[in-house]
N, CA, C and O atoms as a GROMACS GRO file, in nm:
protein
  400
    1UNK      N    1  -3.017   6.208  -5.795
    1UNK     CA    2  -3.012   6.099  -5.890
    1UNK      C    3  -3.045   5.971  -5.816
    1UNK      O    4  -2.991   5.957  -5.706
    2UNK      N    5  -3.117   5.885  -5.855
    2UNK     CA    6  -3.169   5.780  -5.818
    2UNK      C    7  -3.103   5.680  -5.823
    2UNK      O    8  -3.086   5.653  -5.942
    3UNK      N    9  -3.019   5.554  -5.712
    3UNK     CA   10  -2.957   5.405  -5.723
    3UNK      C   11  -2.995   5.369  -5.845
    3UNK      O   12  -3.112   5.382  -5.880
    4UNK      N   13  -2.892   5.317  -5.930
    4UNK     CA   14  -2.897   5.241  -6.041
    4UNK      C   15  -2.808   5.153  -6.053
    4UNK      O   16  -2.708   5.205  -6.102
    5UNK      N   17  -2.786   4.980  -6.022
    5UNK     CA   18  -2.694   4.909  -6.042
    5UNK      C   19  -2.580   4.914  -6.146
    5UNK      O   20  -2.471   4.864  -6.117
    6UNK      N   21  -2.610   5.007  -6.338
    6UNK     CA   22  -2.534   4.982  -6.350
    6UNK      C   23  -2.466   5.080  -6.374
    6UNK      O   24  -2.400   5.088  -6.478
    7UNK      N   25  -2.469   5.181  -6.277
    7UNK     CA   26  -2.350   5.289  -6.275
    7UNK      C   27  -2.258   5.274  -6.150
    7UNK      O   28  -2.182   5.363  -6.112
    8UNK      N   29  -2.278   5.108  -6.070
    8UNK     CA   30  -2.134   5.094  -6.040
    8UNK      C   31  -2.050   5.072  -6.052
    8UNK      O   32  -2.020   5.074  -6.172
    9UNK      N   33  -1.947   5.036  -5.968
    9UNK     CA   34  -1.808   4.974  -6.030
    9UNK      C   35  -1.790   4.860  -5.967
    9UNK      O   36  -1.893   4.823  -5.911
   10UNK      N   37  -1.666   4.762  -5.949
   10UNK     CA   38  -1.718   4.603  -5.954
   10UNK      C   39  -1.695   4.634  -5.782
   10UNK      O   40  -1.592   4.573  -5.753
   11UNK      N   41  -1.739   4.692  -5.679
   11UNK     CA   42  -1.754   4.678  -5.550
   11UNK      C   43  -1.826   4.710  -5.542
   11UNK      O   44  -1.847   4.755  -5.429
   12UNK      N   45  -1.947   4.727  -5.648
   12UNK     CA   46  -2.102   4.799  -5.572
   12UNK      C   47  -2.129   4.945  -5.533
   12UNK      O   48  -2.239   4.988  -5.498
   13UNK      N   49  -2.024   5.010  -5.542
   13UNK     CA   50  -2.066   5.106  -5.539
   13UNK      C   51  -2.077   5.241  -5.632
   13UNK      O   52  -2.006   5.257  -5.731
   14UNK      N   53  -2.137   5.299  -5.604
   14UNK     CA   54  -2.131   5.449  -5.724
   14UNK      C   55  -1.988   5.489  -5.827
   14UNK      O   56  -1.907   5.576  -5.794
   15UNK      N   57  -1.978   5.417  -5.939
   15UNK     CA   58  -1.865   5.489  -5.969
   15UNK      C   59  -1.856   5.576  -5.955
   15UNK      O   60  -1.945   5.661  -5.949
   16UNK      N   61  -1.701   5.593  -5.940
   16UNK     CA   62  -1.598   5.734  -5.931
   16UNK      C   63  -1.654   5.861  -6.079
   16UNK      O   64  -1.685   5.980  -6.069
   17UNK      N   65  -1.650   5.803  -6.161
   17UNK     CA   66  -1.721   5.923  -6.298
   17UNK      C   67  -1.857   5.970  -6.257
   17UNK      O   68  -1.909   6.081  -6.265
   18UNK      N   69  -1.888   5.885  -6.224
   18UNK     CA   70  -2.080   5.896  -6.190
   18UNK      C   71  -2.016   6.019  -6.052
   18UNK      O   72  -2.014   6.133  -6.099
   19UNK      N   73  -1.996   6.017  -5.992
   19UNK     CA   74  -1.978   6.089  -5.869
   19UNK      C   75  -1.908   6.222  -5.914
   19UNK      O   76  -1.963   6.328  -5.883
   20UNK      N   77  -1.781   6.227  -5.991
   20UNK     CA   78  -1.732   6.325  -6.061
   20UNK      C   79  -1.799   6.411  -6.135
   20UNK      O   80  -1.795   6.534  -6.132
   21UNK      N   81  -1.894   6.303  -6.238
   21UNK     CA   82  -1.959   6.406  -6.326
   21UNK      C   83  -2.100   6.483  -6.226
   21UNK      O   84  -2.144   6.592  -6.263
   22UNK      N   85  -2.144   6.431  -6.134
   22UNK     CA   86  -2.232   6.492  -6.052
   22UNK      C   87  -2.157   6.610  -5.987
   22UNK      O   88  -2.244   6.696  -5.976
   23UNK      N   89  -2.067   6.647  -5.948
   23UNK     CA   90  -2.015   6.719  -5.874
   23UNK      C   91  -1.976   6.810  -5.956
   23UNK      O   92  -1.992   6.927  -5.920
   24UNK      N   93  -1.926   6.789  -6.061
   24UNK     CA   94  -1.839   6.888  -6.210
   24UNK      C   95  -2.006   6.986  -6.243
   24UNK      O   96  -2.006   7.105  -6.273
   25UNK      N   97  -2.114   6.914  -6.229
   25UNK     CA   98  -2.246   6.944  -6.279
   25UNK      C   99  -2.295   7.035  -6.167
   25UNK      O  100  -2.353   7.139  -6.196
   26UNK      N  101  -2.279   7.008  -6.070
   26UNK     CA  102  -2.300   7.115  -5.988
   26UNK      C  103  -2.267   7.225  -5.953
   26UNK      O  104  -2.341   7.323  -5.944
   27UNK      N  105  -2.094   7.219  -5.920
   27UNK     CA  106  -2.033   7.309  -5.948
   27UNK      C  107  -2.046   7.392  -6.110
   27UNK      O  108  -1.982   7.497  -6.119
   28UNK      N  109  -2.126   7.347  -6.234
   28UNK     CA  110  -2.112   7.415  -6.327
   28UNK      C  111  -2.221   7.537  -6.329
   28UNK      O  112  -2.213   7.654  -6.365
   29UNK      N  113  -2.330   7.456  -6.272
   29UNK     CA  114  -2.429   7.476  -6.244
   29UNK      C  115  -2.481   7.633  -6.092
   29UNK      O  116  -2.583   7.701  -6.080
   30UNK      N  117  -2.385   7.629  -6.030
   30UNK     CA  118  -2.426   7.717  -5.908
   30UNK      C  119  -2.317   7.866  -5.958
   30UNK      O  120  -2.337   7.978  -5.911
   31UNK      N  121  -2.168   7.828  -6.093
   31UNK     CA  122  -2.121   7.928  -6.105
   31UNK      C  123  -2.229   7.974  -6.216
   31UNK      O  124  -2.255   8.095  -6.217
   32UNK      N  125  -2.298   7.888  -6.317
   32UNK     CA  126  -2.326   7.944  -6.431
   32UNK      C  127  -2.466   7.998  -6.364
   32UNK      O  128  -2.528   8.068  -6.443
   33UNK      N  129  -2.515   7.985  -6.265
   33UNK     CA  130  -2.638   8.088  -6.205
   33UNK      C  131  -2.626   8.241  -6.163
   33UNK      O  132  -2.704   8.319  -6.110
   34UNK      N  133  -2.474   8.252  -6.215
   34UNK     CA  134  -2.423   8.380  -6.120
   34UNK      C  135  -2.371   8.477  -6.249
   34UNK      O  136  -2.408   8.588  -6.287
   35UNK      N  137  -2.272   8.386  -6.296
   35UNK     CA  138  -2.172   8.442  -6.408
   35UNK      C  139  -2.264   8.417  -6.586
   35UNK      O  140  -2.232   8.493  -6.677
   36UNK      N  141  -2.335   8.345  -6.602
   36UNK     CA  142  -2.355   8.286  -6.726
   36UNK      C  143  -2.291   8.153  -6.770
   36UNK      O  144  -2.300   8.062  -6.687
   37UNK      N  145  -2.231   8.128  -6.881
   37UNK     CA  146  -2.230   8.021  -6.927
   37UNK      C  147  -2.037   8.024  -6.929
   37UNK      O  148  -1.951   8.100  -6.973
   38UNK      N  149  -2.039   7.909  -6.864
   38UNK     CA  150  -1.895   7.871  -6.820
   38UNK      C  151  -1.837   7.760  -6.887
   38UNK      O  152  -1.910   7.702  -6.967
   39UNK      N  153  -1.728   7.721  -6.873
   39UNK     CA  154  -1.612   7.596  -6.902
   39UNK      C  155  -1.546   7.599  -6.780
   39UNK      O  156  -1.512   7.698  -6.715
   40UNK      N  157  -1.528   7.462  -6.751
   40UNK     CA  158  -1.431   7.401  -6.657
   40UNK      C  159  -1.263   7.426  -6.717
   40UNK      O  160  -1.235   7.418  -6.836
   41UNK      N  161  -1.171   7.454  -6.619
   41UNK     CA  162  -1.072   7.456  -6.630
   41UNK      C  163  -0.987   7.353  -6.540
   41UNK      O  164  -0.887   7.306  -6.594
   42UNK      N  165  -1.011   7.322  -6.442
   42UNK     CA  166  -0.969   7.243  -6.326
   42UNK      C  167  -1.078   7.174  -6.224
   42UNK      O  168  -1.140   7.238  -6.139
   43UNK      N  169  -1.091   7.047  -6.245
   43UNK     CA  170  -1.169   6.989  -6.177
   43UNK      C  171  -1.083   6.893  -6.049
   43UNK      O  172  -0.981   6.827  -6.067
   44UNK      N  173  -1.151   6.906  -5.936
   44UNK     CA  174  -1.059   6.721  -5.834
   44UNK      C  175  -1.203   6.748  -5.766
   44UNK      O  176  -1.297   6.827  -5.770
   45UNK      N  177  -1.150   6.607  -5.690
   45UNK     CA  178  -1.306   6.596  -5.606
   45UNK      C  179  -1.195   6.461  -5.463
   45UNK      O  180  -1.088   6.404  -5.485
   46UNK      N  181  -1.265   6.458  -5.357
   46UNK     CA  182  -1.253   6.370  -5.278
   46UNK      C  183  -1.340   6.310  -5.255
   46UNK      O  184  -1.445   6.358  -5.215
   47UNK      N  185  -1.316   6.155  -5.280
   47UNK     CA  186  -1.412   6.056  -5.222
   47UNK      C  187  -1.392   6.036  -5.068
   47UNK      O  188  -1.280   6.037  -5.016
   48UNK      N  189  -1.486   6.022  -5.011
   48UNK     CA  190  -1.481   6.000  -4.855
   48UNK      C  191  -1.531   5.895  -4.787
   48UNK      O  192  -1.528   5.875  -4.666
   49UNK      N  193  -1.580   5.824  -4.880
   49UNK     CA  194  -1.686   5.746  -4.806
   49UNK      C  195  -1.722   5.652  -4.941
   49UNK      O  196  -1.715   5.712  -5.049
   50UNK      N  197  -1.768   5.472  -4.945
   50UNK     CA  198  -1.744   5.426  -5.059
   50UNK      C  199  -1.938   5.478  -5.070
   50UNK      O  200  -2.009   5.490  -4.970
   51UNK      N  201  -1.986   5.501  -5.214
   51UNK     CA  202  -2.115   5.609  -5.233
   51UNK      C  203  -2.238   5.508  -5.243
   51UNK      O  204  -2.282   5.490  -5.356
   52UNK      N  205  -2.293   5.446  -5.149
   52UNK     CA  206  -2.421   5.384  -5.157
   52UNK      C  207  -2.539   5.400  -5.105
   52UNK      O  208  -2.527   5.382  -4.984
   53UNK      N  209  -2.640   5.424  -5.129
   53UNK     CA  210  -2.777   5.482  -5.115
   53UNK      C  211  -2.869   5.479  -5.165
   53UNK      O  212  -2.882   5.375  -5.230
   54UNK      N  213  -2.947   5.542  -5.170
   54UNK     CA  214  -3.115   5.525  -5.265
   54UNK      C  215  -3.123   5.555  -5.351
   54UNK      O  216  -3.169   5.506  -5.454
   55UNK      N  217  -3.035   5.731  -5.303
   55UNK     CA  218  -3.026   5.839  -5.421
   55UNK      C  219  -2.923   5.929  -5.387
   55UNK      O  220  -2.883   5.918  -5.271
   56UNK      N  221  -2.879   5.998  -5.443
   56UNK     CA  222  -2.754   6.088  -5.469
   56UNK      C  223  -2.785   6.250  -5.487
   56UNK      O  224  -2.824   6.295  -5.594
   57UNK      N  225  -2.767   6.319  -5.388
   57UNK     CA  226  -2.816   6.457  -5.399
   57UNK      C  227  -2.686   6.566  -5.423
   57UNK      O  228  -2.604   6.547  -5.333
   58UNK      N  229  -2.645   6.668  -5.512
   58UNK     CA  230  -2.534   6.710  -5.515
   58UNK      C  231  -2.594   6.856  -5.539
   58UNK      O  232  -2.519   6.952  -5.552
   59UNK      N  233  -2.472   6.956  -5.346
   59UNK     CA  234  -2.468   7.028  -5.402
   59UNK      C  235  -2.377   7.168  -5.416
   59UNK      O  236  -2.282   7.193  -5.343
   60UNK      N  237  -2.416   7.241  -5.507
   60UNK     CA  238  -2.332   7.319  -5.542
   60UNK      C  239  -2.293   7.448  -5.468
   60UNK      O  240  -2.339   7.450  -5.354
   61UNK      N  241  -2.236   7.535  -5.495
   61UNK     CA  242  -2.204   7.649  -5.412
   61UNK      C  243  -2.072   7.764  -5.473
   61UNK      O  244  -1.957   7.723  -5.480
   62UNK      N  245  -2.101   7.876  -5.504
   62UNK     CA  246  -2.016   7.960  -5.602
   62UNK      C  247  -1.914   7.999  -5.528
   62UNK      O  248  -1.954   8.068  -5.434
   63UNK      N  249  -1.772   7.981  -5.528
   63UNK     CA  250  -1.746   8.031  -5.379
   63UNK      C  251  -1.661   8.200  -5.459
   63UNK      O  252  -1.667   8.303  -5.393
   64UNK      N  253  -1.618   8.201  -5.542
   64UNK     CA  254  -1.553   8.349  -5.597
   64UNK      C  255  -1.593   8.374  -5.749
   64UNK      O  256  -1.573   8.281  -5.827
   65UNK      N  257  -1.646   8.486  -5.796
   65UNK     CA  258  -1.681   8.484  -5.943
   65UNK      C  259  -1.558   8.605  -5.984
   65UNK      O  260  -1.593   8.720  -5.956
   66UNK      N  261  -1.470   8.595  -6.024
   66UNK     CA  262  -1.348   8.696  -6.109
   66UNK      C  263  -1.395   8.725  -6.250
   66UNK      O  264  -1.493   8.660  -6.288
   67UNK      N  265  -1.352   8.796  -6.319
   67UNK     CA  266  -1.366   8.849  -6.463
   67UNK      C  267  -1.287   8.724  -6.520
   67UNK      O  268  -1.347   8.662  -6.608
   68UNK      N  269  -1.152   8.672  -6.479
   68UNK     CA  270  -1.162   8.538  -6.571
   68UNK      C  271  -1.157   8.348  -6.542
   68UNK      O  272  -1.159   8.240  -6.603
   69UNK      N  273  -1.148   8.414  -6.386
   69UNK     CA  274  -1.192   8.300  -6.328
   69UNK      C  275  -1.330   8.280  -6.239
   69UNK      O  276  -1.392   8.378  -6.198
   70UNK      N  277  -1.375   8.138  -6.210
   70UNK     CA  278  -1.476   8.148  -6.123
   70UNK      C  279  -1.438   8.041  -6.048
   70UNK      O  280  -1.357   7.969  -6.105
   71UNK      N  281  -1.480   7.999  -5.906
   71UNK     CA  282  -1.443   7.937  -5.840
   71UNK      C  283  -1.576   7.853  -5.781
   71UNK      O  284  -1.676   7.923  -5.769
   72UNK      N  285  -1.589   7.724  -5.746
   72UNK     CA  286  -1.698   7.658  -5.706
   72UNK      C  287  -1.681   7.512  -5.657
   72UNK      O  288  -1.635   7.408  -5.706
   73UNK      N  289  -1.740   7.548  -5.534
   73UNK     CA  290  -1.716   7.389  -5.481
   73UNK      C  291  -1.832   7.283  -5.456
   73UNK      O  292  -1.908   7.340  -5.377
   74UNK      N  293  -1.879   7.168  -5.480
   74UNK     CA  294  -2.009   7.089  -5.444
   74UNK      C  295  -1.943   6.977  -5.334
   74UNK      O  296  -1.823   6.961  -5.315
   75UNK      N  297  -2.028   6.922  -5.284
   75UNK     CA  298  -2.105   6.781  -5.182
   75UNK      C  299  -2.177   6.722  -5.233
   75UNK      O  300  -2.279   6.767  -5.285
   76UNK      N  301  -2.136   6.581  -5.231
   76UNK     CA  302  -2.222   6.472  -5.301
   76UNK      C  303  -2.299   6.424  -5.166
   76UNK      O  304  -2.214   6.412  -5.079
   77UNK      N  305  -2.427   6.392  -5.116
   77UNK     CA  306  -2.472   6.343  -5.030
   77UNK      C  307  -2.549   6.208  -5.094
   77UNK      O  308  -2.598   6.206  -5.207
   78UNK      N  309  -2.550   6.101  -5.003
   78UNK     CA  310  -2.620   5.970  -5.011
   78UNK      C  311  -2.707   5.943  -4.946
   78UNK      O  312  -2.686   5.906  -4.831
   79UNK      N  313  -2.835   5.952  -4.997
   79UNK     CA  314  -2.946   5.920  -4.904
   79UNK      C  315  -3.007   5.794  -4.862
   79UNK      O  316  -3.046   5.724  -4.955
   80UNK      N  317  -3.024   5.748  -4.745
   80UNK     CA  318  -3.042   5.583  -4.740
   80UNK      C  319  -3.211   5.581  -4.735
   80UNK      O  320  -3.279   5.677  -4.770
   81UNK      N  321  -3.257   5.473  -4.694
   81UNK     CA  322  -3.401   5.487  -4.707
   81UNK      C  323  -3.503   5.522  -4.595
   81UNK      O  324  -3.626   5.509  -4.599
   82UNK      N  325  -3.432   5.565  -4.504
   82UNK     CA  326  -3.533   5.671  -4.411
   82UNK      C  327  -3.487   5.827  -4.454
   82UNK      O  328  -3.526   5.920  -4.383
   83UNK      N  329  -3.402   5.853  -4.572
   83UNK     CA  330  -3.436   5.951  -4.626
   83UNK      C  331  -3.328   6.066  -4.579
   83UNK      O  332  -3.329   6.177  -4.634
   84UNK      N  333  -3.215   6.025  -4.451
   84UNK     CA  334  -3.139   6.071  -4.409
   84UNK      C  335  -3.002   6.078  -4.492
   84UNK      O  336  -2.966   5.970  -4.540
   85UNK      N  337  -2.926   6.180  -4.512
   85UNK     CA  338  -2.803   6.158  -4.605
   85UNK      C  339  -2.678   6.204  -4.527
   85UNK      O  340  -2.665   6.282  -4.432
   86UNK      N  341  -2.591   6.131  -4.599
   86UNK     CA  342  -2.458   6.093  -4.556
   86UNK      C  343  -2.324   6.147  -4.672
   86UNK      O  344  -2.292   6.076  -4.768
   87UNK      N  345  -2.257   6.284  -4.643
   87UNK     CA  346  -2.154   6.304  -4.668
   87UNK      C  347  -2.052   6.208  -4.775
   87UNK      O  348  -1.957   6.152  -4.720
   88UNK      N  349  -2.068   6.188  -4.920
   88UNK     CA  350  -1.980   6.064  -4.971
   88UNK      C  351  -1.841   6.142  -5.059
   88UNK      O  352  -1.737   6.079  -5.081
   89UNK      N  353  -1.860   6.276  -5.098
   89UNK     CA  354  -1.782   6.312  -5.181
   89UNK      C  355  -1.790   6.493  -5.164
   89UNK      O  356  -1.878   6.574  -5.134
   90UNK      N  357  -1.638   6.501  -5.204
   90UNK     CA  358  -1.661   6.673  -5.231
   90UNK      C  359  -1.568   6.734  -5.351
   90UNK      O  360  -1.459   6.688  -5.386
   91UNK      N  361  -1.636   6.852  -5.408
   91UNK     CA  362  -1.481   6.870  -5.559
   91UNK      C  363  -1.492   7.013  -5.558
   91UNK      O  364  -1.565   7.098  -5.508
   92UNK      N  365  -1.414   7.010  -5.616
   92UNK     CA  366  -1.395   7.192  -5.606
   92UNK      C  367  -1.376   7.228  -5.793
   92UNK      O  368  -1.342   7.130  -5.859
   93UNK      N  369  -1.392   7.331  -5.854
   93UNK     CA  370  -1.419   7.335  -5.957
   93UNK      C  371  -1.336   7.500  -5.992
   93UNK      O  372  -1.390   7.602  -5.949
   94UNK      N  373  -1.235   7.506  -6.053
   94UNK     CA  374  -1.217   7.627  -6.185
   94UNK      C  375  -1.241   7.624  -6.330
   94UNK      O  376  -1.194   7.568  -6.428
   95UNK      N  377  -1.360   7.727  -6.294
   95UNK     CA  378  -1.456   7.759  -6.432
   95UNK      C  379  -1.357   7.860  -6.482
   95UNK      O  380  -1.257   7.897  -6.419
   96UNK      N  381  -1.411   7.920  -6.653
   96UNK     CA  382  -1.411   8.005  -6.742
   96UNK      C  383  -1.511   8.086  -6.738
   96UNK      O  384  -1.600   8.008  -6.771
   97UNK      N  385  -1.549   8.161  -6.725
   97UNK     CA  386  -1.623   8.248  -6.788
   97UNK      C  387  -1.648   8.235  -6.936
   97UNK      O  388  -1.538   8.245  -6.989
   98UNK      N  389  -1.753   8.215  -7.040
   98UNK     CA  390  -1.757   8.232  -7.172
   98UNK      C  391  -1.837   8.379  -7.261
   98UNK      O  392  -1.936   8.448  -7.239
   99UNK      N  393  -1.762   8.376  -7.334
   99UNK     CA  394  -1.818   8.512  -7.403
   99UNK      C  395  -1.949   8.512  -7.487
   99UNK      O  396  -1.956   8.446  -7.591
  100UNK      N  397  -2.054   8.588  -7.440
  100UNK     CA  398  -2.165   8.575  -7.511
  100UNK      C  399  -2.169   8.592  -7.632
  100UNK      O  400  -2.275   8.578  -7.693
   0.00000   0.00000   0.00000
């Protein structure tokens, strides 16, 4: 996702939702490549770092798929403008499984 002034918050940097919902999206995203089509049950995330950069790369990773749980964690990375990225956030995610 590309720097956009107005998805910060009043210190300039990446809001906290903007960063959440990237991470919730990833994690939805790397279980529903495995399992199908999921719901969140439990979302957190850690900010680490305040999130400023060019662009915002997030990613995902399935870490357990169960019959009624799934498990998945992402990394938010910040890329500055030689293109190098920097560690800003991480969340961990319990999905649903949904019934086709």
């Amino acid at each position: 996702m590309p720097w956009r002034d107005d998805l910060t918050q009043y210190a300039g940097h990446l809001h906290a939702g903007m960063i959440a919902a990237l991470l919730d999206t990833a994690c939805g995203f790397a279980a529903a490549s495995v399992v199908g089509s999921v719901t969140a049950s439990h979302f957190s995330m850690n900010c680490l770092r305040p999130a400023v950069g060019r662009g915002f790369i997030a990613k995902g990773t399935l870490v357990r798929a169960g019959r009624r749980q799934v498990f998945a964690r992402a990394e938010l990375f910040a890329a500055n403008e030689q293109g190098e990225a920097a560690l800003v956030a991480t969340g961990e995610t319990v999905l649903i499984p949904l019934a086709a």
